[in-house]
C-alpha positions, 0 to 999 in steps of 0.5 A: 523522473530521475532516473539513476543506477541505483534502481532500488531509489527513484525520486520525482518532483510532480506525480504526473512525472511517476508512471504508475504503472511501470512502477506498481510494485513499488513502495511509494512515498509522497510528503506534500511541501505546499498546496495539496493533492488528492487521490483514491486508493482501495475505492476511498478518496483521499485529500493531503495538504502541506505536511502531510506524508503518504505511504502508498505499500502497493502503488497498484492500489492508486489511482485518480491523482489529482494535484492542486496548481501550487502542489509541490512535494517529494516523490520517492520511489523504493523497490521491494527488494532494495528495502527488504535486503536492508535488514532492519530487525523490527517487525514493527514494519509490517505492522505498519504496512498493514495499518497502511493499507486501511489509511495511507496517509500520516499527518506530521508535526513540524518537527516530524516535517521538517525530520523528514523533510531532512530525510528525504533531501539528505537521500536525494543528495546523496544518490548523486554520488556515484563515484562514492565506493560504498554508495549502495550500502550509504543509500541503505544506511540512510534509508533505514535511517528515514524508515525508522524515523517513519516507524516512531512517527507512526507508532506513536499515534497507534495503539501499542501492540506487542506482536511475537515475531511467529506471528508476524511472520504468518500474517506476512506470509498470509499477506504475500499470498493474498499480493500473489492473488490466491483470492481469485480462487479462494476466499475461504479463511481455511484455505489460508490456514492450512497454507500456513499450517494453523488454524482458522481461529489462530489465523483469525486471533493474530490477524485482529492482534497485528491489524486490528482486522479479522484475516476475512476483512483481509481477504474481502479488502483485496478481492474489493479492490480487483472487483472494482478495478475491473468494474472499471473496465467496461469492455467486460460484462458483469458476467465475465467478471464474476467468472473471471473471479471464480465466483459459483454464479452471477447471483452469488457475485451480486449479493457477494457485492451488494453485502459488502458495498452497498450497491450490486455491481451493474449499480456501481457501474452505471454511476461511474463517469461516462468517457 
């Protein structure tokens, strides 16, 4: 990992190099330059081959990396914060991170590859210039740059949206509290509206209009992911993961996950892989 004083960009040459724990809260990006890789987020497998670009808004949300031997790519790593203080004036940005989060993975064109290809070796090059006096406000410049190459790329394989920019607002706010973890005590859809002063059906109308997803398919995707992730830990009982997730009962937990995955959750759990 190539560490370096200007925190908000961190780059890689292999994904083994990338703690992904250290660096979870961090926008991960990966173009796969040869070989191929896989890897599962929210519980589904994915597999990347050349030219493929993955953005990864929650690296939390990855786990199982699994490259081939010839896998080579491009690793960057953006903080939150460092692309959020860049200011780019379009609110195509969350549209894209939601439709992220169903599929994280872009297939490029050449000539999508090799621009961002470009991109990112221009970033890379120019981060080692750290005698330059405006390099923090550079490193933006060329960022953005990249982001909105990204965001042409993706919106011209989804289907056109207009999204007022209040609406955009609300559902990035309805976003933030599901990140912050509010659906461990409250995955009714009212307990979202009122946060954001709106009705149910409004919060229901413009989340299907950004996403494509009712605000409920939000509010299940993230309480999925964390059920899984601790179905994973073994050293928890069922029992204690239901409580811990302030389900009323055992029983309601169950049906909550038989419903939606298809299996009860001791099921999910005795097919995992024995350590």
């Amino acid at each position: 990992m190539e560490e370096n004083d200007c925190e908000g960009i961190l780059f890689a040459d292999s994904i083994g190099e990338y703690d992904l724990v250290r660096y979870a809260d961090r926008i991960l990006h990966i173009l796969c330059t040869e070989g191929s890789m896989s890897f599962v987020f929210c519980d589904v497998r994915y597999n990347i081959v050349q030219g493929d670009y993955i953005i990864l808004p929650q690296a939390s949300f990855v786990s199982d990396f699994t490259a081939s031997p010839g896998f080579k790519g491009i690793i960057m790593s953006l903080s939150e914060p460092f692309v959020a203080s860049m200011g780019i004036r379009s609110n195509y940005g969350f549209i894209g991170h939601m439709a992220l989060l169903q599929n994280p993975v872009m297939k490029l064109s050449q000539h999508d590859f090799r621009k961002c290809l470009h991109d990112m070796e221009r970033i890379r090059e120019r981060l080692e210039e750290k005698d330059h006096l405006f390099r923090e406000e550079m490193m933006g410049h060329l960022l953005t740059a990249h982001i909105l190459d990204l965001y042409d790329i993706h919106a011209r394989g989804q289907e056109a949206r207009q999204i007022p920019e209040r609406a955009a607002k609300l559902i990035s706010r309805f976003i933030g509290m599901l990140y912050d973890g509010s659906y461990i005590a409250d995955r009714d859809l009212e307990y979202y509206a009122s946060r954001l002063c709106i009705t149910p059906h409004y919060l229901t109308e413009i989340s299907k209009k950004v996403s494509g997803r009712p605000a409920t398919w939000w509010i299940d995707r993230f309480t999925l992911y964390e059920i899984v992730r601790l179905l994973h830990c073994k050293e928890l009982s069922v029992a204690e993961i239901a409580e811990r997730l302030h389900f009323s009962s055992l029983s309601y937990f169950s049906r909550y996950v038989q419903k939606r995955l298809g299996i009860s959750p001791s099921a999910y759990r005795s097919e995992l892989p024995k350590n």
